[in-house]
C-alpha positions, 0 to 999 in steps of 0.5 A: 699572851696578848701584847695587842692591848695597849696600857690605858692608864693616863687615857682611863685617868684622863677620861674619868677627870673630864666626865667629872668636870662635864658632871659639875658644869652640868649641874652648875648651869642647870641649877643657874638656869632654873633659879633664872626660869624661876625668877622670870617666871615669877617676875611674869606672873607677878608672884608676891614673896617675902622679902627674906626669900627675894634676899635668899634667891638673889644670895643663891643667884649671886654664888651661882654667878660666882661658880658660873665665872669659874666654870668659865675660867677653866673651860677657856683657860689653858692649863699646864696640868691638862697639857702635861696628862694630855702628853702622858697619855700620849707618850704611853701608847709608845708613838711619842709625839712629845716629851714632858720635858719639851714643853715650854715654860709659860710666862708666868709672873713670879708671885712672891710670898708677900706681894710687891704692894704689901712691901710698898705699902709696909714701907711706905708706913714705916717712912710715915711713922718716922716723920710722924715721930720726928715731928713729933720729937721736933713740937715736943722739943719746940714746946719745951723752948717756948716754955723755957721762954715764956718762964724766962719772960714771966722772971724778968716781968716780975722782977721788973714788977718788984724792983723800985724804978729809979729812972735816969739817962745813964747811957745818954740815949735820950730815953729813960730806963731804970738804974736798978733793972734797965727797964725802958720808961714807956712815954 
């Protein structure tokens, strides 16, 4: 037995992944660069076209932009993902220069289920929908005394308007008011 061939399998792993990746990139800025040749191209020669296909180029131009941002993203960022493969693969040619379990935790933030501002904003709502609601029970209830007023007002004005006035001084205030109902004469 040959015991010289070392395992493979996290390298092989590692190695089919990035081939992959070099493939989808590839193809990503290959087809972002025609669709730019192809623009300027026609932007030079001025190439007349409809406008359903100037809204289609820029459709397919703004999703190649999109991709491009992703592609960028995962070439310049730095995933644990990739670290923890990169230290398998070393660990299994038996020369360990690192352990899995030494790699530091990154400071990520802790991202909760329901983000902070969600919270916020649902509290915020409920804090709202209760002034909204005591100032609401508060009119209504103000409108209510008002109604009791004005119903009170309107009794005594028109028991006034039905009483027989029968003016005197009875509390010697030199005014004149009605024996029956107290009204004020008006001079």
């Amino acid at each position: 037995m040959d015991n010289s061939k070392q395992p493979t399998g996290f390298k092989e792993l590692l190695s089919a992944m990035m081939a992959r990746r070099w493939y989808i990139t590839a193809a990503v800025l290959g087809g972002f660069i025609l669709i730019i040749v192809g623009i300027f191209t026609a932007v030079t020669n001025s190439t007349p076209m409809d406008g359903e296909w100037k809204e289609l180029l820029m459709l397919l131009l703004g999703a190649f932009i999109g991709s491009y941002g992703k592609i960028i993203d995962y070439w310049f960022s730095d995933t644990d993902k990739d670290k923890m493969l990169v230290q398998k693969m070393d660990e299994e040619d038996g020369v360990t220069m690192s352990h899995t379990n030494d790699m530091k935790e990154t400071n990520k933030p802790f991202a909760p289920i329901i983000p902070d501002a969600f919270v916020k904003g649902a509290e915020a709502a409920r804090d709202l929908a209760v002034t909204e609601n005591r100032q609401d029970f508060e009119l209504k209830r103000d409108q209510q005394e008002h109604e009791q007023e004005m119903e009170k007002l309107e009794f005594e004005y028109q028991s006034h308007r039905q009483c027989e006035h029968v003016w005197g001084d009875s509390d010697g205030d030199g005014e004149l008011e009605c024996q029956n109902c107290g009204l004020l004469k008006d001079k």
